[in-house]
mmCIF file of the N, C-alpha and C atoms, coordinates in Angstrom:
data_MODEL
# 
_entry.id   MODEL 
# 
loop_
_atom_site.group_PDB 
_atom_site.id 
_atom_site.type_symbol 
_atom_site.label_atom_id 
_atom_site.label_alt_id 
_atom_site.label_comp_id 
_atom_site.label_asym_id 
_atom_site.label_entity_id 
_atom_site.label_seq_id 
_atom_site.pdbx_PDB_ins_code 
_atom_site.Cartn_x 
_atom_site.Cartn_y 
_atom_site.Cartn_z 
_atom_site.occupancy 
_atom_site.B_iso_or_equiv 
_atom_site.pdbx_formal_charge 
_atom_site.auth_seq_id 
_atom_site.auth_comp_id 
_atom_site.auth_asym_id 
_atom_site.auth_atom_id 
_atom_site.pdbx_PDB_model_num 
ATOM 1   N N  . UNK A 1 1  ? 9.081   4.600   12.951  1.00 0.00 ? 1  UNK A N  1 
ATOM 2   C CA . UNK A 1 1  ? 7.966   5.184   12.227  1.00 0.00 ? 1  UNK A CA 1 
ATOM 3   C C  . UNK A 1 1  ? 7.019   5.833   13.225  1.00 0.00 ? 1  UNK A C  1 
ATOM 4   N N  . UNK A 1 2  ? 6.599   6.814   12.928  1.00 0.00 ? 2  UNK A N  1 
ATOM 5   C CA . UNK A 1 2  ? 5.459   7.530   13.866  1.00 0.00 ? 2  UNK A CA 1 
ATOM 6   C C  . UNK A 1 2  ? 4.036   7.288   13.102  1.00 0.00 ? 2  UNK A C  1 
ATOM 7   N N  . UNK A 1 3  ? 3.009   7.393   13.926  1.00 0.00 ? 3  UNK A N  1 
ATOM 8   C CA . UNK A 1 3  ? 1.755   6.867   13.578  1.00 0.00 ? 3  UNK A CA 1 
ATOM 9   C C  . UNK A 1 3  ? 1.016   7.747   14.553  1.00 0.00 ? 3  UNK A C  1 
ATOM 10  N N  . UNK A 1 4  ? -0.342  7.553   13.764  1.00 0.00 ? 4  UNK A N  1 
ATOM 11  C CA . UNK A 1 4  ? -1.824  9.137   14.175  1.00 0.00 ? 4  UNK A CA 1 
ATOM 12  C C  . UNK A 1 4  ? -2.432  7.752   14.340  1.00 0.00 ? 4  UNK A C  1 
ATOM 13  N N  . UNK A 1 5  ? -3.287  8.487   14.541  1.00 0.00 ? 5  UNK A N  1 
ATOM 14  C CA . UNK A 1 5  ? -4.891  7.643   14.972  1.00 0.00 ? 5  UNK A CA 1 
ATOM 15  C C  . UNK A 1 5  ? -6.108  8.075   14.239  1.00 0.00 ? 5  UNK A C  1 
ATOM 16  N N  . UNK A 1 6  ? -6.475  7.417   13.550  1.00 0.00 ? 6  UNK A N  1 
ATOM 17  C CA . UNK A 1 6  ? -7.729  8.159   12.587  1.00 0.00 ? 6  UNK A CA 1 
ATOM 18  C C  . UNK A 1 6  ? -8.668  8.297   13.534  1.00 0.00 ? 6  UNK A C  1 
ATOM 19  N N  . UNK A 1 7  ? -9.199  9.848   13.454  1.00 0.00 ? 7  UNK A N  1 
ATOM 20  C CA . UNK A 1 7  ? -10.373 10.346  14.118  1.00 0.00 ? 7  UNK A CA 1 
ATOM 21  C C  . UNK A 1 7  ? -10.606 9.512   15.509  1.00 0.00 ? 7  UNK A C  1 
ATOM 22  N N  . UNK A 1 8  ? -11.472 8.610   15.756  1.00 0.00 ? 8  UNK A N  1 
ATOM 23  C CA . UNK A 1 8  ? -11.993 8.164   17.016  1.00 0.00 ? 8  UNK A CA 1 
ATOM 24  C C  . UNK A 1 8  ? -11.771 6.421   16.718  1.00 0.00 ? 8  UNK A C  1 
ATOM 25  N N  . UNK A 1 9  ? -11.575 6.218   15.494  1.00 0.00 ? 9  UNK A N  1 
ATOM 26  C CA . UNK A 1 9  ? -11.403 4.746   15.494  1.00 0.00 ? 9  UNK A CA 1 
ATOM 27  C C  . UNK A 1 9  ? -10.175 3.669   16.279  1.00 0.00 ? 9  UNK A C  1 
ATOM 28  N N  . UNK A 1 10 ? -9.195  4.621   16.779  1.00 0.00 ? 10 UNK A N  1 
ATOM 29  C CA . UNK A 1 10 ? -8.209  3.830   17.252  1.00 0.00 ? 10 UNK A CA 1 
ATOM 30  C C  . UNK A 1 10 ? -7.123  2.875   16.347  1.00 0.00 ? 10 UNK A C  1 
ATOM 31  N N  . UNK A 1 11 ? -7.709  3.004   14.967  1.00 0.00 ? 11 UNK A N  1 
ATOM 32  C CA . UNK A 1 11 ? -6.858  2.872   13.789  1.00 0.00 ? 11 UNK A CA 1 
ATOM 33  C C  . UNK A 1 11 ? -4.978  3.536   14.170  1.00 0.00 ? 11 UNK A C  1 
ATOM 34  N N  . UNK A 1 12 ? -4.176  2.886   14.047  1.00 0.00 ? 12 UNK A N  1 
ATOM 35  C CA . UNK A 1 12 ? -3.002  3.543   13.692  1.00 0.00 ? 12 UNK A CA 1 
ATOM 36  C C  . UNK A 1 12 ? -2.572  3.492   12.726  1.00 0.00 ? 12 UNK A C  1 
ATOM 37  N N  . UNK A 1 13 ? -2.001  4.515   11.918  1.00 0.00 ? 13 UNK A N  1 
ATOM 38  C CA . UNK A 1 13 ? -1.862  4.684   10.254  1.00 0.00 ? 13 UNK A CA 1 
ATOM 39  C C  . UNK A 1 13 ? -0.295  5.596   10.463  1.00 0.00 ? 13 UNK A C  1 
ATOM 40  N N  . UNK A 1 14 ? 0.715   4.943   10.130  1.00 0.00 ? 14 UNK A N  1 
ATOM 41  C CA . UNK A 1 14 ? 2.013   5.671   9.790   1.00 0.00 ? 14 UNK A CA 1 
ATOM 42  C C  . UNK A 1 14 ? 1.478   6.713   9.125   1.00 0.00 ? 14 UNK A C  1 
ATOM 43  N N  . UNK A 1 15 ? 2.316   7.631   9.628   1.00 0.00 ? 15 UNK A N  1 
ATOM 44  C CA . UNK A 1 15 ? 2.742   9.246   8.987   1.00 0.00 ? 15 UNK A CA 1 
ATOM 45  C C  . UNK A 1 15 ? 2.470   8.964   8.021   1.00 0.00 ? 15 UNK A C  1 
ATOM 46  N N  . UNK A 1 16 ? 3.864   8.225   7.143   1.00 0.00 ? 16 UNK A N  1 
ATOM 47  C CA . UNK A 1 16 ? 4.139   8.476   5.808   1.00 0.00 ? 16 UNK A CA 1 
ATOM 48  C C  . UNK A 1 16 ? 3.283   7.324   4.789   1.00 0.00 ? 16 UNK A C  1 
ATOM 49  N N  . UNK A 1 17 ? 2.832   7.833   3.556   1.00 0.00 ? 17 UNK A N  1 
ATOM 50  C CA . UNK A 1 17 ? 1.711   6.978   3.199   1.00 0.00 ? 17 UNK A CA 1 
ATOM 51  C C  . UNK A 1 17 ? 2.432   6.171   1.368   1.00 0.00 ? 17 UNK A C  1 
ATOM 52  N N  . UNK A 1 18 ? 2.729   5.098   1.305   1.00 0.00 ? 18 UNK A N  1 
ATOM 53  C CA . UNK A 1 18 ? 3.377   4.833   0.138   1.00 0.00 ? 18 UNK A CA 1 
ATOM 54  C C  . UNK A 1 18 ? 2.164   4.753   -0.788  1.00 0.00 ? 18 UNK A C  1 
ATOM 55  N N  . UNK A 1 19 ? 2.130   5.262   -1.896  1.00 0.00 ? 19 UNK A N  1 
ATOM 56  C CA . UNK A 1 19 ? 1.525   5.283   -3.579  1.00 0.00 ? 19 UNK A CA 1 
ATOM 57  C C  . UNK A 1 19 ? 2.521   4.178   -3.957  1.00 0.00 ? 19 UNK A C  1 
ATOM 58  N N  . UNK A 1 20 ? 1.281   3.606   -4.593  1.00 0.00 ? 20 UNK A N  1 
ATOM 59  C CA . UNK A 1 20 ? 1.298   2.384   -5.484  1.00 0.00 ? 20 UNK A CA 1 
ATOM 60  C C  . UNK A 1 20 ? 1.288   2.456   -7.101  1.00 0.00 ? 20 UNK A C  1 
ATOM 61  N N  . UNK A 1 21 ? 1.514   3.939   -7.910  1.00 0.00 ? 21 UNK A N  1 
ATOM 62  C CA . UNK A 1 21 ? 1.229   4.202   -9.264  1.00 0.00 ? 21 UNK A CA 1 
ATOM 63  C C  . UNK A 1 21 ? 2.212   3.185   -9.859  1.00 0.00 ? 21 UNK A C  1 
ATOM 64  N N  . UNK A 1 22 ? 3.575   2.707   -9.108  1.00 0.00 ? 22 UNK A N  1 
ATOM 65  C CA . UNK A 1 22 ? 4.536   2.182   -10.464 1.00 0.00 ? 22 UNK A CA 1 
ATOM 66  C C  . UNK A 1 22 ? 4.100   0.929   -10.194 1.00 0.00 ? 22 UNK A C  1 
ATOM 67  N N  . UNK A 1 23 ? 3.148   0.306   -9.437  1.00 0.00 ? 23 UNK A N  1 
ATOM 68  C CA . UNK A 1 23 ? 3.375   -1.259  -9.374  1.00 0.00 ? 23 UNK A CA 1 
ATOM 69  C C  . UNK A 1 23 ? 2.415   -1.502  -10.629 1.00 0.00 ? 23 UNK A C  1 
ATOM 70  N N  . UNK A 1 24 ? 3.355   -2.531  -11.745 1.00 0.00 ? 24 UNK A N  1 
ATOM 71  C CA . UNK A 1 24 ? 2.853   -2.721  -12.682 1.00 0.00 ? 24 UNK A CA 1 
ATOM 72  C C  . UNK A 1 24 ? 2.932   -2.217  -13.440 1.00 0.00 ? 24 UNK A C  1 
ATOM 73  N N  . UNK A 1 25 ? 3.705   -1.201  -13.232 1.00 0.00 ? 25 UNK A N  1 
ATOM 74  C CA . UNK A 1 25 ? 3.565   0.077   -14.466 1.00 0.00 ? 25 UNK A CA 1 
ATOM 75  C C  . UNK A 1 25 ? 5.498   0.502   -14.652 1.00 0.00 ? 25 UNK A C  1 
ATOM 76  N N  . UNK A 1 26 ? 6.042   1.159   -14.118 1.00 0.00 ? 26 UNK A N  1 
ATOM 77  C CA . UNK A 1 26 ? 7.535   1.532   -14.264 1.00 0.00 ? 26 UNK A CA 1 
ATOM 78  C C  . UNK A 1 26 ? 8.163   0.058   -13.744 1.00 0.00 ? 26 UNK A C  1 
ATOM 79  N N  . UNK A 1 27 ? 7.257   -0.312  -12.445 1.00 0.00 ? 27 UNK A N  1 
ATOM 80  C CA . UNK A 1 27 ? 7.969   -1.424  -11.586 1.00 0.00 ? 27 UNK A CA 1 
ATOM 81  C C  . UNK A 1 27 ? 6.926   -2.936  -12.054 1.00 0.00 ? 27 UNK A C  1 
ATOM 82  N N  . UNK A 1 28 ? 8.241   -3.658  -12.186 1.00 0.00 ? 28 UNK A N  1 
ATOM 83  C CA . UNK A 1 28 ? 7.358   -5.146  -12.857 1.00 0.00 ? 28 UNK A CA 1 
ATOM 84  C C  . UNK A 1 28 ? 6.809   -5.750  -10.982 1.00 0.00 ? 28 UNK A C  1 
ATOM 85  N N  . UNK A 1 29 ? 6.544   -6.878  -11.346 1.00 0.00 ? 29 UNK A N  1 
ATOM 86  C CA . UNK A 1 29 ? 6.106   -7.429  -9.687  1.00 0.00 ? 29 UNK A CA 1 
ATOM 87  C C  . UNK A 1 29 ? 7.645   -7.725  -8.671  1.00 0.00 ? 29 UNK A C  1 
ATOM 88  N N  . UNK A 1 30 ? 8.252   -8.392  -9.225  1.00 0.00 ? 30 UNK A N  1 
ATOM 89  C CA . UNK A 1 30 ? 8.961   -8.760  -8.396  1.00 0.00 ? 30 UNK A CA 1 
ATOM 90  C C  . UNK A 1 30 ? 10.057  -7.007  -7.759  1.00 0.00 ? 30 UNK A C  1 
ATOM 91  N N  . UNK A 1 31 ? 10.159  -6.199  -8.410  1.00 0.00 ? 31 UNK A N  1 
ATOM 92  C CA . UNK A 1 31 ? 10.138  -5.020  -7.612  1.00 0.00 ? 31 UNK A CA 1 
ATOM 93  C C  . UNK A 1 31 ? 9.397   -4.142  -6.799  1.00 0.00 ? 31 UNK A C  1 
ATOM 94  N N  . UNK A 1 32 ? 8.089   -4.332  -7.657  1.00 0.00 ? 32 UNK A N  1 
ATOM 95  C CA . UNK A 1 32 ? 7.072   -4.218  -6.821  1.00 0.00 ? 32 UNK A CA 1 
ATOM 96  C C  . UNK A 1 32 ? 7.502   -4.158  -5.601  1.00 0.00 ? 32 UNK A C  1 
ATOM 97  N N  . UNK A 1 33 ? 7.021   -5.727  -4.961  1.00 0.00 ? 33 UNK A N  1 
ATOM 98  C CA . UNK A 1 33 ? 7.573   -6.733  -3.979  1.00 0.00 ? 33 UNK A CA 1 
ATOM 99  C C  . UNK A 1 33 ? 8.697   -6.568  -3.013  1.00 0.00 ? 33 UNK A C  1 
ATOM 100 N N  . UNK A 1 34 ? 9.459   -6.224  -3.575  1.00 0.00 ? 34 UNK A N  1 
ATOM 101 C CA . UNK A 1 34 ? 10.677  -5.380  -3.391  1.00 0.00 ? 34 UNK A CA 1 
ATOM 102 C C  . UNK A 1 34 ? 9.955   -4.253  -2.133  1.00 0.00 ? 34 UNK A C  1 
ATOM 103 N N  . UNK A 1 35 ? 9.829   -3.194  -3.217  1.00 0.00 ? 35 UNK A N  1 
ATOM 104 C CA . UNK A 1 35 ? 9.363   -2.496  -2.481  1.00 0.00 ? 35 UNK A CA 1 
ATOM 105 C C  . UNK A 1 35 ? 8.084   -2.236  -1.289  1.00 0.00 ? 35 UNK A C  1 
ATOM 106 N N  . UNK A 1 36 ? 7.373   -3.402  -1.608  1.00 0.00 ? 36 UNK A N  1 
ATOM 107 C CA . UNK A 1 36 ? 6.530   -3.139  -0.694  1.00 0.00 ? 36 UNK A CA 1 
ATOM 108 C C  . UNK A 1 36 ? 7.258   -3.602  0.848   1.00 0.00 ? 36 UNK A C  1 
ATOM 109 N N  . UNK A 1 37 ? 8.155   -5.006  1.004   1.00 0.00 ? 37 UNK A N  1 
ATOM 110 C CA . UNK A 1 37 ? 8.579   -5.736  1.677   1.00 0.00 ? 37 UNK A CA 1 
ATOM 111 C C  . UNK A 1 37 ? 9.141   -4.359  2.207   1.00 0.00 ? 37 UNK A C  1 
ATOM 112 N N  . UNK A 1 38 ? 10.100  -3.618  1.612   1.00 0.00 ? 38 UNK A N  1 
ATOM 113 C CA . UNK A 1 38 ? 10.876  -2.348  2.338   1.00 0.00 ? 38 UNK A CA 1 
ATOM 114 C C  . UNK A 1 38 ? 10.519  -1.288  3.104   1.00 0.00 ? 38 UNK A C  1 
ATOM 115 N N  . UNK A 1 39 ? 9.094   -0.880  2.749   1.00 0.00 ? 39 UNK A N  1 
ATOM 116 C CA . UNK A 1 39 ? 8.016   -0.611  3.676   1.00 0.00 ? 39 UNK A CA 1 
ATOM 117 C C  . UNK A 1 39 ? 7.998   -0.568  4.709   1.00 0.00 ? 39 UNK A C  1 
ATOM 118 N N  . UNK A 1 40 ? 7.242   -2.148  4.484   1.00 0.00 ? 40 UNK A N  1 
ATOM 119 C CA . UNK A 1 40 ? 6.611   -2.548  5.571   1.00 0.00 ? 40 UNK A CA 1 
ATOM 120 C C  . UNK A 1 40 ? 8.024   -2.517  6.810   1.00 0.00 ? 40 UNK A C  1 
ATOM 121 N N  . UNK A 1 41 ? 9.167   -2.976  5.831   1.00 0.00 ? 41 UNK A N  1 
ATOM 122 C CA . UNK A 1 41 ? 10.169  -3.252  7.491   1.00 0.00 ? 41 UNK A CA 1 
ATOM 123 C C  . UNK A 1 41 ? 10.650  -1.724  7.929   1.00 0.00 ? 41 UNK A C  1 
ATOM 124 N N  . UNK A 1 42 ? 10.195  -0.588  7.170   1.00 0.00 ? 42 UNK A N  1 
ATOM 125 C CA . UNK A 1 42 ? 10.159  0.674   7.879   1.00 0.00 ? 42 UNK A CA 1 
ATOM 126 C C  . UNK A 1 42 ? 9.057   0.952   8.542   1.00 0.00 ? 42 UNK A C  1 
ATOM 127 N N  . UNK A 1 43 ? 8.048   -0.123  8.562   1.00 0.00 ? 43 UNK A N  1 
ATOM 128 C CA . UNK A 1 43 ? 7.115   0.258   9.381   1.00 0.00 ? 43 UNK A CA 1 
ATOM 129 C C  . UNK A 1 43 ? 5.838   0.617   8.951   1.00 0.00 ? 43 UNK A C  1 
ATOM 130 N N  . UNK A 1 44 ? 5.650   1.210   7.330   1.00 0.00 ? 44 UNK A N  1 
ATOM 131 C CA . UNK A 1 44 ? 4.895   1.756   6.978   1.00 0.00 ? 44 UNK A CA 1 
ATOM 132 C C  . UNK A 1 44 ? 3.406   1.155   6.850   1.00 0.00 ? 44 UNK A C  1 
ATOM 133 N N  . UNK A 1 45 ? 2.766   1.172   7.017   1.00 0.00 ? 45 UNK A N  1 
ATOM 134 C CA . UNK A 1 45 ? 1.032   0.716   6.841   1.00 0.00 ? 45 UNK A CA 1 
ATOM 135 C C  . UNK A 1 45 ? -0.142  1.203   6.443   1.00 0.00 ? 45 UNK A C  1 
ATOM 136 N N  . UNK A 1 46 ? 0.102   2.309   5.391   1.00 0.00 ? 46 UNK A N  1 
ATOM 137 C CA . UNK A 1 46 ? -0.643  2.941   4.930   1.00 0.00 ? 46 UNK A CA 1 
ATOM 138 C C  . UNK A 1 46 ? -0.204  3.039   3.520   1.00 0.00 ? 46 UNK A C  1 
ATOM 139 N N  . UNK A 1 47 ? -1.168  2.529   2.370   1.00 0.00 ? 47 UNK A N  1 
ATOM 140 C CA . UNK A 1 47 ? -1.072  1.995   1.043   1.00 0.00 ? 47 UNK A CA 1 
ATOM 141 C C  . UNK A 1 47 ? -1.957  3.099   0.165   1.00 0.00 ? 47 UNK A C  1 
ATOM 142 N N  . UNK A 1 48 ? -1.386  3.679   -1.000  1.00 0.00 ? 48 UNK A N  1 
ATOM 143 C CA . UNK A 1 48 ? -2.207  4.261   -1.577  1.00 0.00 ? 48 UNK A CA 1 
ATOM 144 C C  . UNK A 1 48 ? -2.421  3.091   -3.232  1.00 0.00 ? 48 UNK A C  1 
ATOM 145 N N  . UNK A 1 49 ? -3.638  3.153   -3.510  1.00 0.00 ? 49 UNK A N  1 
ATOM 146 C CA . UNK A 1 49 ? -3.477  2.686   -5.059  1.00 0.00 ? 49 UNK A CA 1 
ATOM 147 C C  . UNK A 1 49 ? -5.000  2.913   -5.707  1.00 0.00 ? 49 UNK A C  1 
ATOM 148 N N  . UNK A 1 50 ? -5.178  2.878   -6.696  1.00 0.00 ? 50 UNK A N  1 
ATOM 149 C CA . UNK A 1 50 ? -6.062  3.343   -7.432  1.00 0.00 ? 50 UNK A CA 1 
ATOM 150 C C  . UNK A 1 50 ? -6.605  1.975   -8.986  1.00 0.00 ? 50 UNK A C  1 
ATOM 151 N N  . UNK A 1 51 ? -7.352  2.204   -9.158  1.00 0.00 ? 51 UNK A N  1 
ATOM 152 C CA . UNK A 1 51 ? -8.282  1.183   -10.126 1.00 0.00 ? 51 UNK A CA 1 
ATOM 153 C C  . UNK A 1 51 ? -7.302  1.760   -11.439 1.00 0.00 ? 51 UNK A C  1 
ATOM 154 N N  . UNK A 1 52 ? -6.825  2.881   -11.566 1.00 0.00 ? 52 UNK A N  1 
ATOM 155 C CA . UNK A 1 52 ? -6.524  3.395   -12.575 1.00 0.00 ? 52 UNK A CA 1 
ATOM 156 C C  . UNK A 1 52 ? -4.814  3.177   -12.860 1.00 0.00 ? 52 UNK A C  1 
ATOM 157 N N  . UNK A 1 53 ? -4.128  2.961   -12.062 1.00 0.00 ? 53 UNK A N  1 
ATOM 158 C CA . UNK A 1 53 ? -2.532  2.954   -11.790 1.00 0.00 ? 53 UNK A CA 1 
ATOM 159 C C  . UNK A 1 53 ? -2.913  1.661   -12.481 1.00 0.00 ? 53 UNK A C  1 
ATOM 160 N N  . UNK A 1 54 ? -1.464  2.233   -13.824 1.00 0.00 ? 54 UNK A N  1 
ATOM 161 C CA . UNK A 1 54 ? -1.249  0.863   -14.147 1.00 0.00 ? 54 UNK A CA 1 
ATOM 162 C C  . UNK A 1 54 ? -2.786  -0.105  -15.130 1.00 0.00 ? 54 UNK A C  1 
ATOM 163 N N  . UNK A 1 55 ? -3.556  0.715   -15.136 1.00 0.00 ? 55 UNK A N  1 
ATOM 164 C CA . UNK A 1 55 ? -4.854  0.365   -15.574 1.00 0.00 ? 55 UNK A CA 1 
ATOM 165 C C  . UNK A 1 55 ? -5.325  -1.444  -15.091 1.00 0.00 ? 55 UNK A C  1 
ATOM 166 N N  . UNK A 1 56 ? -5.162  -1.021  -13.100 1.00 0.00 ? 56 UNK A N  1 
ATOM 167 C CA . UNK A 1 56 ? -5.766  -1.935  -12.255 1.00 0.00 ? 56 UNK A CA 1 
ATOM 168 C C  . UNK A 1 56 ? -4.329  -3.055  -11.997 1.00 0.00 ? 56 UNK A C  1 
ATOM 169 N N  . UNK A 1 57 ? -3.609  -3.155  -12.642 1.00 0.00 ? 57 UNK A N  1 
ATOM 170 C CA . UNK A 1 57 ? -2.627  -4.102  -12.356 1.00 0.00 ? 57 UNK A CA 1 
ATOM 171 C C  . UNK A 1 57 ? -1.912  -4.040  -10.600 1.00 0.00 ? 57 UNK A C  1 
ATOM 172 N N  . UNK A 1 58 ? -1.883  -2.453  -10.488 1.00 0.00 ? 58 UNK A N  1 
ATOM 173 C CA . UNK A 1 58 ? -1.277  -1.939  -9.396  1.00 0.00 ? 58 UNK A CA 1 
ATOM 174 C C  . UNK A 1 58 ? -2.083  -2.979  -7.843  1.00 0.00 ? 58 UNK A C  1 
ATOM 175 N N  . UNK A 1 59 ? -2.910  -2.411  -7.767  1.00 0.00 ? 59 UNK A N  1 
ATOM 176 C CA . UNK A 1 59 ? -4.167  -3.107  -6.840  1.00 0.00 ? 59 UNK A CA 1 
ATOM 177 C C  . UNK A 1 59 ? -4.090  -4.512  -7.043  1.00 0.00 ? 59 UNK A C  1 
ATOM 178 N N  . UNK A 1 60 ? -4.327  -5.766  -8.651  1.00 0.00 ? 60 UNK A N  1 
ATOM 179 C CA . UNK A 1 60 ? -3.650  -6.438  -8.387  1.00 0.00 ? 60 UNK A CA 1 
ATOM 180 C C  . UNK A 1 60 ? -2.412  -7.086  -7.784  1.00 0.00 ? 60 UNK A C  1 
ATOM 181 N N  . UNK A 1 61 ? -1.369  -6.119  -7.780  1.00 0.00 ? 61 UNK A N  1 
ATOM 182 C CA . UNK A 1 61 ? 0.288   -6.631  -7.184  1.00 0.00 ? 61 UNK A CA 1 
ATOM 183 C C  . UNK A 1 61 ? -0.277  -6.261  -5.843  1.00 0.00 ? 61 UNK A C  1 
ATOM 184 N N  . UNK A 1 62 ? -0.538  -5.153  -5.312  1.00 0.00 ? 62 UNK A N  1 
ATOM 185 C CA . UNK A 1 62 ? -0.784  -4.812  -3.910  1.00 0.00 ? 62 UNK A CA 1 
ATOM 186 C C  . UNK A 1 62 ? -1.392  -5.780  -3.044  1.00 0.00 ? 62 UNK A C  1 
ATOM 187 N N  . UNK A 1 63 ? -2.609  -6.474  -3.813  1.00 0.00 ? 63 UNK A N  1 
ATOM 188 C CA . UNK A 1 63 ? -3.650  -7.293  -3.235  1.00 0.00 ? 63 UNK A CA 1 
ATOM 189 C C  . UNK A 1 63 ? -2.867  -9.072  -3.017  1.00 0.00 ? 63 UNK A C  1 
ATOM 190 N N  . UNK A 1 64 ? -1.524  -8.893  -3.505  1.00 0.00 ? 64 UNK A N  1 
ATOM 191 C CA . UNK A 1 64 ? -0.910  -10.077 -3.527  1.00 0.00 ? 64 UNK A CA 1 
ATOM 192 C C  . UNK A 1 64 ? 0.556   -9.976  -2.332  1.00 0.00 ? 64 UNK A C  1 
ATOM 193 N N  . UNK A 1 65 ? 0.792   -9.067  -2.296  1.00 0.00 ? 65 UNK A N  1 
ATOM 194 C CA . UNK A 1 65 ? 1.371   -8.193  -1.390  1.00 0.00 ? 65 UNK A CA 1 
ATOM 195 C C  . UNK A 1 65 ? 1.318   -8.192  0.672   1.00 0.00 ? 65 UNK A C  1 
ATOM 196 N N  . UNK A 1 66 ? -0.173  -7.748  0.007   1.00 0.00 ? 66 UNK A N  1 
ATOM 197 C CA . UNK A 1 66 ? -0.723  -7.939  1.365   1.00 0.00 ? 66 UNK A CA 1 
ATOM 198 C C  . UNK A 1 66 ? -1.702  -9.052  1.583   1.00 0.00 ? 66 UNK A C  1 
ATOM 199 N N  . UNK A 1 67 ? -1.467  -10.076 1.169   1.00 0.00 ? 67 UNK A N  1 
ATOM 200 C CA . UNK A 1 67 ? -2.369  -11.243 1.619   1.00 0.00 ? 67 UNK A CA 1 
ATOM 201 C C  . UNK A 1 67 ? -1.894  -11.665 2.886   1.00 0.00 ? 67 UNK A C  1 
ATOM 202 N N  . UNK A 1 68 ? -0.909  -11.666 3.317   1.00 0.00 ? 68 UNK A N  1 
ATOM 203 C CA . UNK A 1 68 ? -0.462  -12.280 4.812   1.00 0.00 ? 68 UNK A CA 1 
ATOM 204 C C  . UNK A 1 68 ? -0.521  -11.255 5.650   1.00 0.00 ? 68 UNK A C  1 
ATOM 205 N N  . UNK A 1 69 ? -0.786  -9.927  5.786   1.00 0.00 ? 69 UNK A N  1 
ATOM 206 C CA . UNK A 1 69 ? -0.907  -8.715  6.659   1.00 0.00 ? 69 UNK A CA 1 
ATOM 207 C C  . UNK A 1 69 ? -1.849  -8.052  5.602   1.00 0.00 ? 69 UNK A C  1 
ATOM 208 N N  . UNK A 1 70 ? -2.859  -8.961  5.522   1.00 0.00 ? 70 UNK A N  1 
ATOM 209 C CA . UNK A 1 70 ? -3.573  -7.579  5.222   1.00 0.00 ? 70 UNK A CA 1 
ATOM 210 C C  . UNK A 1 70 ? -4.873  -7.322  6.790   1.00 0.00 ? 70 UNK A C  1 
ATOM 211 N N  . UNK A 1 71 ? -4.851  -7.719  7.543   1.00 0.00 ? 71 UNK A N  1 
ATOM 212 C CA . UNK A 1 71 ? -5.369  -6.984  9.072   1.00 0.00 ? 71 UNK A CA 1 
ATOM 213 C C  . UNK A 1 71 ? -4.626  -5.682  9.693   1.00 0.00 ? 71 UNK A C  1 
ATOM 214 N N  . UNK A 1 72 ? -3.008  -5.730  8.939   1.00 0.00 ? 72 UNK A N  1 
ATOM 215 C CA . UNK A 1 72 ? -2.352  -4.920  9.415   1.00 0.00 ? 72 UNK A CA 1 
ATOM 216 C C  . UNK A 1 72 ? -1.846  -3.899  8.563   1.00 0.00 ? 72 UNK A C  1 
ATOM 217 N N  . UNK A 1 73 ? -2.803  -3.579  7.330   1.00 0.00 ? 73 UNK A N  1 
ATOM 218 C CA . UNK A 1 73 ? -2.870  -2.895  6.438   1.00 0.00 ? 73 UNK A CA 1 
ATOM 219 C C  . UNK A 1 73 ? -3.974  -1.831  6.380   1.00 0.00 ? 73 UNK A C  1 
ATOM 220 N N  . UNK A 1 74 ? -3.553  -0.408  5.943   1.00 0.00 ? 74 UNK A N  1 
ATOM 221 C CA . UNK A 1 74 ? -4.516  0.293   6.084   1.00 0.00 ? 74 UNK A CA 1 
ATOM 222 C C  . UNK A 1 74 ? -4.116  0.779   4.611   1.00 0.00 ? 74 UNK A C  1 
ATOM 223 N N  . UNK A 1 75 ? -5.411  0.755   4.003   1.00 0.00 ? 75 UNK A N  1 
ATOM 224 C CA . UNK A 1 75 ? -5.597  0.734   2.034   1.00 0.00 ? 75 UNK A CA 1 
ATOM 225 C C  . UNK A 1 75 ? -6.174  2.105   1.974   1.00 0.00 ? 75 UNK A C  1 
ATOM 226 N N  . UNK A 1 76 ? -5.853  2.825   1.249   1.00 0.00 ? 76 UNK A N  1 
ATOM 227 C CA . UNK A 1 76 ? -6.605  3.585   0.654   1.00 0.00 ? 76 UNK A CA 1 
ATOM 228 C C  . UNK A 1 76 ? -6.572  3.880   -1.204  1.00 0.00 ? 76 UNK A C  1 
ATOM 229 N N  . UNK A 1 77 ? -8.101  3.532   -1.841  1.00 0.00 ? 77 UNK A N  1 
ATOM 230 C CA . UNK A 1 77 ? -7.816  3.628   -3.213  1.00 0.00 ? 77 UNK A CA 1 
ATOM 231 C C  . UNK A 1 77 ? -9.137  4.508   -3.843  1.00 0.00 ? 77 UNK A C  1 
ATOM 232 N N  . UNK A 1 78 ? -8.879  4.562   -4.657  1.00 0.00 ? 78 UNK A N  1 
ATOM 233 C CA . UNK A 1 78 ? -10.177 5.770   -5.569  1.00 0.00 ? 78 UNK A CA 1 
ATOM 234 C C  . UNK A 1 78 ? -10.701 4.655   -6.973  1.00 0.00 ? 78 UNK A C  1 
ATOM 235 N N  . UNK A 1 79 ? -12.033 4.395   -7.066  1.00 0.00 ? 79 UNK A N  1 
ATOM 236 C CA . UNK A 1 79 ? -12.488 3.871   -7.940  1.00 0.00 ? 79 UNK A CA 1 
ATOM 237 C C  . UNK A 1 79 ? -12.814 5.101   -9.162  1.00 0.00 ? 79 UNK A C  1 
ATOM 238 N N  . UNK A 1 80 ? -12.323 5.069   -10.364 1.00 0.00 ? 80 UNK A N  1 
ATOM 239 C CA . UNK A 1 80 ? -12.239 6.465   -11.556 1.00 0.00 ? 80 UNK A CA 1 
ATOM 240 C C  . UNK A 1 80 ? -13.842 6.011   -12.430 1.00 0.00 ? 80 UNK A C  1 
# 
């Protein structure tokens, strides 16, 4: 996986950024899960999800997701 550096913070954030719209929504949890686990072992660390995916469920599965790495998680979500 390749990784930037946000601006001056020294943050490293993989390239590629996974959306969270099906967790909870197309994808039940335990695929979810699935997928997040597959991710992460590509490396990935940059999470998209939103209050609105899934109408909040998404952010729930995510927030369960990353309880054991979430220091090594970089979130990004939009409150609607």
């Amino acid at each position: 996986m390749n990784y930037r550096t946000v601006g001056k913070t020294g943050i490293q954030v993989s390239s590629l950024c996974f959306g969270t719209m099906s967790f909870g929504a197309n994808a039940d949890v335990e695929t979810s899960k699935a997928m997040f686990k597959r991710c992460r072992e590509a490396g990935i660390n940059f999470f998209d999800t939103a209050n609105v995916y899934a109408g909040g469920r998404s952010e729930e599965i995510l927030g369960d997701c990353i309880a054991d790495c979430r220091n090594e998680i970089i979130l990004a979500t939009v409150e609607d």
